[in-house]
C-alpha positions as CSV (number, residue, x, y, z in Angstrom):
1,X,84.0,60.5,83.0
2,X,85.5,60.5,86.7
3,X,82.8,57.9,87.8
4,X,83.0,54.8,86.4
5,X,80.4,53.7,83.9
6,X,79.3,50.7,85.7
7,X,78.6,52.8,89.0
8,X,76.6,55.3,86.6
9,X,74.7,52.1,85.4
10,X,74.0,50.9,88.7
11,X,72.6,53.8,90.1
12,X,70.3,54.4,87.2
13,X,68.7,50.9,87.5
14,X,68.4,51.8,91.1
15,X,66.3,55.1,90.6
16,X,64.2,53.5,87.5
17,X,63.6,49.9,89.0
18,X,64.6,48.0,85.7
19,X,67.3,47.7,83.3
20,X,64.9,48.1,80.3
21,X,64.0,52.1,81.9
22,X,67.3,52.9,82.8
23,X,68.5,51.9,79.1
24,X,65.9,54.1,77.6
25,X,66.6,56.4,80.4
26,X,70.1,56.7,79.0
27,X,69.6,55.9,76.0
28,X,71.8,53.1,75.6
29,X,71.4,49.1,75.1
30,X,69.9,46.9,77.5
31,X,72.7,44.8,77.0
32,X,75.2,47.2,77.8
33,X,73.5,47.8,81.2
34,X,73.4,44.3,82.1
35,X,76.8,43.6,81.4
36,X,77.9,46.6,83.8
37,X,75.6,45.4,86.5
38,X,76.8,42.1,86.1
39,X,81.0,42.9,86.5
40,X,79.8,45.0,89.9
41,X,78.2,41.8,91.3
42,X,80.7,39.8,90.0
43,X,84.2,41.9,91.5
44,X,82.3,42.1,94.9
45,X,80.9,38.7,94.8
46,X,77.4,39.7,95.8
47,X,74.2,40.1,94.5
48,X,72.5,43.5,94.4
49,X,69.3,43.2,92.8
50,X,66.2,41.3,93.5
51,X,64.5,40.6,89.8
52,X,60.9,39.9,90.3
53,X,57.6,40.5,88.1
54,X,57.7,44.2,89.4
55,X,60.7,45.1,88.4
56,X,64.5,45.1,90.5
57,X,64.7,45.7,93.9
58,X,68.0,46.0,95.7
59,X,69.7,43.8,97.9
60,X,71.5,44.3,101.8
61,X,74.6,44.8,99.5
62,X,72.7,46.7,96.9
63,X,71.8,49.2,99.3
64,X,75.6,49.7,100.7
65,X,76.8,50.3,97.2
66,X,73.6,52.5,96.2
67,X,74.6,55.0,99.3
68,X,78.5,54.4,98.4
69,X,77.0,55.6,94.7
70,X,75.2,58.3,96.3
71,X,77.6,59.8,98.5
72,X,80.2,59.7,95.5
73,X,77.5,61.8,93.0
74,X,77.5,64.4,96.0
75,X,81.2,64.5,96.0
76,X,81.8,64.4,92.8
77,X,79.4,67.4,92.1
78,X,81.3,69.5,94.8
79,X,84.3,68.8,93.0
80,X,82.5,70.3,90.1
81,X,81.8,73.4,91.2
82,X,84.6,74.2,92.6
83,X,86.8,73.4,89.7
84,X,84.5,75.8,87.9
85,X,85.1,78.1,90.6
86,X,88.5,78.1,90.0
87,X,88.4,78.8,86.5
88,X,86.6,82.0,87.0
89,X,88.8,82.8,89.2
90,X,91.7,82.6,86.4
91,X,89.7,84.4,83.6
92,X,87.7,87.8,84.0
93,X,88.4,91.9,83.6
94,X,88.8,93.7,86.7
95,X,88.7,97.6,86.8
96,X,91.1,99.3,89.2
97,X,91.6,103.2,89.8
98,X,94.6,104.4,91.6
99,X,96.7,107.6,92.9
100,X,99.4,108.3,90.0
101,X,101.7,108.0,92.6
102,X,101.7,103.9,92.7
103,X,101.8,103.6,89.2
104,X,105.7,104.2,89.1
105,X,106.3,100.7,91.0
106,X,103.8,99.2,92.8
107,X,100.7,98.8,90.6
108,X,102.9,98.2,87.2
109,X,104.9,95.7,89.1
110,X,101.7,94.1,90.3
111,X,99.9,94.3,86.5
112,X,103.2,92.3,85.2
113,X,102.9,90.0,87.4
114,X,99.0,89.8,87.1
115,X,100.2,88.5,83.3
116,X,102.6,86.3,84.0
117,X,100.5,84.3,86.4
118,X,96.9,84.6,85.5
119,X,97.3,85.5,81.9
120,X,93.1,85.0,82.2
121,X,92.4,88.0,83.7
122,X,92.7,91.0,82.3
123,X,93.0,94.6,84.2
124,X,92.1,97.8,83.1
125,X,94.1,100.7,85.1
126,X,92.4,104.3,85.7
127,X,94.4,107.4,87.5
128,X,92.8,110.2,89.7
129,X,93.3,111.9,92.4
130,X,92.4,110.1,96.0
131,X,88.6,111.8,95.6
132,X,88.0,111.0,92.0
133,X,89.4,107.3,92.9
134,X,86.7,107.0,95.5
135,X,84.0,108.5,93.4
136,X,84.7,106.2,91.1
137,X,84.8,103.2,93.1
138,X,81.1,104.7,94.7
139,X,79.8,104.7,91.2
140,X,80.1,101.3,90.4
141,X,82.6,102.5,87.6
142,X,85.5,100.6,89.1
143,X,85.7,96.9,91.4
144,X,88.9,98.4,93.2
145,X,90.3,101.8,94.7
146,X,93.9,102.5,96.0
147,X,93.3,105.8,97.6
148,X,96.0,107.9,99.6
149,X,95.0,107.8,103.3
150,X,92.3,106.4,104.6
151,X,89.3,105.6,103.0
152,X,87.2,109.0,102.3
153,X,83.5,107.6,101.9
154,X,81.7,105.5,104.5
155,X,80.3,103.3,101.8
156,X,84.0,101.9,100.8
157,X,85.5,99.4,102.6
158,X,89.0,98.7,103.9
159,X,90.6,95.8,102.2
160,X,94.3,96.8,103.0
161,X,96.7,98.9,104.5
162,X,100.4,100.1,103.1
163,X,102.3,102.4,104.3
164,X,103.8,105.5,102.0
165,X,105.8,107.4,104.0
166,X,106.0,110.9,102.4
167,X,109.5,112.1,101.1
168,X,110.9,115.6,100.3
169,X,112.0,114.7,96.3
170,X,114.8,116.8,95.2
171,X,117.6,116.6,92.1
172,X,121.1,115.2,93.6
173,X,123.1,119.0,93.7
174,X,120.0,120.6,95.6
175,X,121.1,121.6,98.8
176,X,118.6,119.5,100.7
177,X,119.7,116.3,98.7
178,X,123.1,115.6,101.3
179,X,120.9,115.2,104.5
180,X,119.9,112.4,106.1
181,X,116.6,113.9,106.6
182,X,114.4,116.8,107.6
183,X,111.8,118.0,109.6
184,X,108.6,120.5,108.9
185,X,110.6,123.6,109.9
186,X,113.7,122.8,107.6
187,X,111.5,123.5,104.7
188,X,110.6,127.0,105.5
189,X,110.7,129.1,102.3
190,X,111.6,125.9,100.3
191,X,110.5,126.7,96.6
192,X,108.2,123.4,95.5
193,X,106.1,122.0,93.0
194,X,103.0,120.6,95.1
195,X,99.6,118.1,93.8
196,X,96.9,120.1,93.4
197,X,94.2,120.2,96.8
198,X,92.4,116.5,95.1
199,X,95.5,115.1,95.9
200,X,95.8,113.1,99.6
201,X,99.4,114.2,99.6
202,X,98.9,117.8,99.1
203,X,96.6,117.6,102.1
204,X,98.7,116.0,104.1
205,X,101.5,118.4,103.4
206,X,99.6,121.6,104.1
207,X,98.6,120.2,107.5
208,X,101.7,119.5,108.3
209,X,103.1,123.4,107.5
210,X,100.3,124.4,108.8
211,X,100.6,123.0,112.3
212,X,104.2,123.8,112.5
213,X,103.2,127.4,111.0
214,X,105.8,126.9,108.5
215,X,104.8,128.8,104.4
216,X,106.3,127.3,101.9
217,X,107.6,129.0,98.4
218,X,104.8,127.8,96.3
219,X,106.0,127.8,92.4
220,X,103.4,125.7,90.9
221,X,100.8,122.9,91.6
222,X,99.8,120.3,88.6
223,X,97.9,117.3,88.5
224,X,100.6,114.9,87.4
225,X,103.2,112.7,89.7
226,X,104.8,112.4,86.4
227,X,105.2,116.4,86.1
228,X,106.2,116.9,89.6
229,X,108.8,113.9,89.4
230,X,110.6,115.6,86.0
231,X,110.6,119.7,87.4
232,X,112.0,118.3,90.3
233,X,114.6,116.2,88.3
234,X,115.8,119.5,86.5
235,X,115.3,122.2,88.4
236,X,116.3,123.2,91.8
237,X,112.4,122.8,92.8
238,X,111.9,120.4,95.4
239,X,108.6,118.6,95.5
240,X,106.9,115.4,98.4
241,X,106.1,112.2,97.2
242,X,106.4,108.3,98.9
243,X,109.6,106.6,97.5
244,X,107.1,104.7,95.0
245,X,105.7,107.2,93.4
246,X,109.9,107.8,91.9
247,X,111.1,104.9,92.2
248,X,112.7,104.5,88.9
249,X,114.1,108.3,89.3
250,X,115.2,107.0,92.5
251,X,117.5,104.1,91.3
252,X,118.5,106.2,88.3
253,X,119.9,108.5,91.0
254,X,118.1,111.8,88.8
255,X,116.1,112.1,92.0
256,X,116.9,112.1,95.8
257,X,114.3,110.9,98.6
258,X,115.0,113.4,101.9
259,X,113.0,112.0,104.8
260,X,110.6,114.0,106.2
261,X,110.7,114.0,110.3
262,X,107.4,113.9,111.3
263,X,105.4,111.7,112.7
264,X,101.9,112.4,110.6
265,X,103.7,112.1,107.3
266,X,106.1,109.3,108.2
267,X,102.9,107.3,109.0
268,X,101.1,108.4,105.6
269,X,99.7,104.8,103.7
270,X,97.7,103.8,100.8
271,X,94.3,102.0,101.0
272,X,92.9,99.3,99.2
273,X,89.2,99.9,99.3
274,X,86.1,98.4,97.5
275,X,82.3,99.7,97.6
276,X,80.5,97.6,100.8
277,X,77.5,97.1,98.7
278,X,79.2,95.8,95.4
279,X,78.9,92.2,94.6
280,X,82.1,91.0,93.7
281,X,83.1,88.8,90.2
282,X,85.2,86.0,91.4
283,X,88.4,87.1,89.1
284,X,87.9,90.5,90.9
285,X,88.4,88.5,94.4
286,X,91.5,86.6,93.2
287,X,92.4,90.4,92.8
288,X,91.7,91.7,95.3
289,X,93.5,88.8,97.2
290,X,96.4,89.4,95.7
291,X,96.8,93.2,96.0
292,X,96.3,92.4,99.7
293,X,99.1,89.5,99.3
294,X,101.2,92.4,97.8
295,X,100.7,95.2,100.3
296,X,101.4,92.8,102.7
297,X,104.6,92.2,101.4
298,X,105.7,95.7,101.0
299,X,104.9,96.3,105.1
300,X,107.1,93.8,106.1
């Protein structure tokens, strides 16, 4: 126990008015009670009962140490609840759905972290497209959303902001893959591989084109960041994705990352986004917290 016995003992004679009811109130000896009242009295060398006929009344001092008894319960109780708060926080499931894009990087670097540090909680990871993420989210079916763009339903909430500014992906002996970058009306007649229209970066990209009035070479569309990453990889089909979403082609140098110059897809992000009406489990805040946390750390 944090609080001593003798201040639990004291208390209860207190609330009951006799040794004899506190003891059957605890359900221990009389004795035992007595000798615990009797070691306060004696280490602060004052009495704190009264013992008449009607029972035990307390003292001047009696009463300081009763609210001193009091005001340590109330303390002591906080303390409780929120060490149990803090264990919830470290155990729980949490249910996050996410553009394939982030799960090259961002999101698997986050889950093996999530392990290493709150080996508790335990995440399950869902991939759509930027509308099936926020349907999903809507319908209760997930506690978390990372969407491309803003958030697309009024009933989700912002948590956090990253940006994903949109490259143009090629293999290193494309012709594009030697500049320093490129803007809207370089990629005129550019064969690519594009996501398919539920994807926030194939929306981006056709307004883009289409407010420079620039056609691409459409060769295929697919609903796969994986797909995209590896035609791109081996063919001489270019494709737009954030450095993220390749980042392990990227380092492999299999894949070069061609900034795009324009100012709408330069400022492309992702969005961390939770249904407003959704009452949150505490392990899915400590989540939550710390995919904020992360963002945070990749804008800066």
């Amino acid at each position: 126990m944090i609080e001593s016995t003798a201040l639990r003992y004291f208390r209860e004679v207190t609330l009951r008015g006799s040794i004899k009811r506190a003891a059957e109130s605890l359900r221990i000896a009389p004795s035992a009670i007595s000798r615990q009242v009797q070691g306060l009295e004696d280490e602060l060398s004052a009495k704190l009962f009264e013992r008449g006929a009607r029972g035990m009344s307390l003292t001047g001092a009696g009463h300081l140490l009763y609210r001193y008894a009091v005001e340590s319960q109330d303390k002591l109780d906080r303390i409780r609840v929120q060490v149990e708060e803090f264990d919830s926080l470290q155990r729980g499931h949490v249910k996050l759905a996410t553009v394939e894009g982030l799960l090259a990087s961002f999101v698997s670097d986050f889950v093996v972290d999530l392990s290493k540090d709150y080996p508790g909680i335990s995440i399950t990871v869902t991939t759509a497209g930027t509308s099936g993420v926020a349907e999903m989210v809507g319908r209760h079916e997930v506690d978390l959303g990372l969407v491309f763009g803003r958030a697309p339903r009024r009933d989700l909430i912002e948590l956090a902001r990253m940006r994903q500014s949109l490259c143009l992906m090629v293999a290193p002996d494309h012709p594009m893959a030697v500049r320093e970058y490129c803007a809207i009306k370089d990629l005129a007649g550019l064969r690519v591989i594009l996501p398919d229209l539920s994807f926030g970066i194939r929306q981006e990209i056709d307004r883009a084109c289409a407010k420079a009035n620039v056609e691409l070479d459409l060769y295929s569309e697919t609903n796969s960041i994986a797909f995209l990453r590896t035609i791109a990889m081996k063919t001489g089909i270019g494709t737009f994705l954030p450095r993220d979403s390749a980042m392990p082609e990227l380092l492999a140098g299999t894949l070069v990352a061609v900034p795009l110059r324009d100012k709408r897809l330069e400022a492309t992000q992702v969005t961390l986004v939770q249904l407003a009406t959704r009452n949150t489990t505490p392990s899915g805040l400590r989540v939550a917290q710390l995919l904020v946390e992360k963002m945070k750390e990749r804008k800066s």
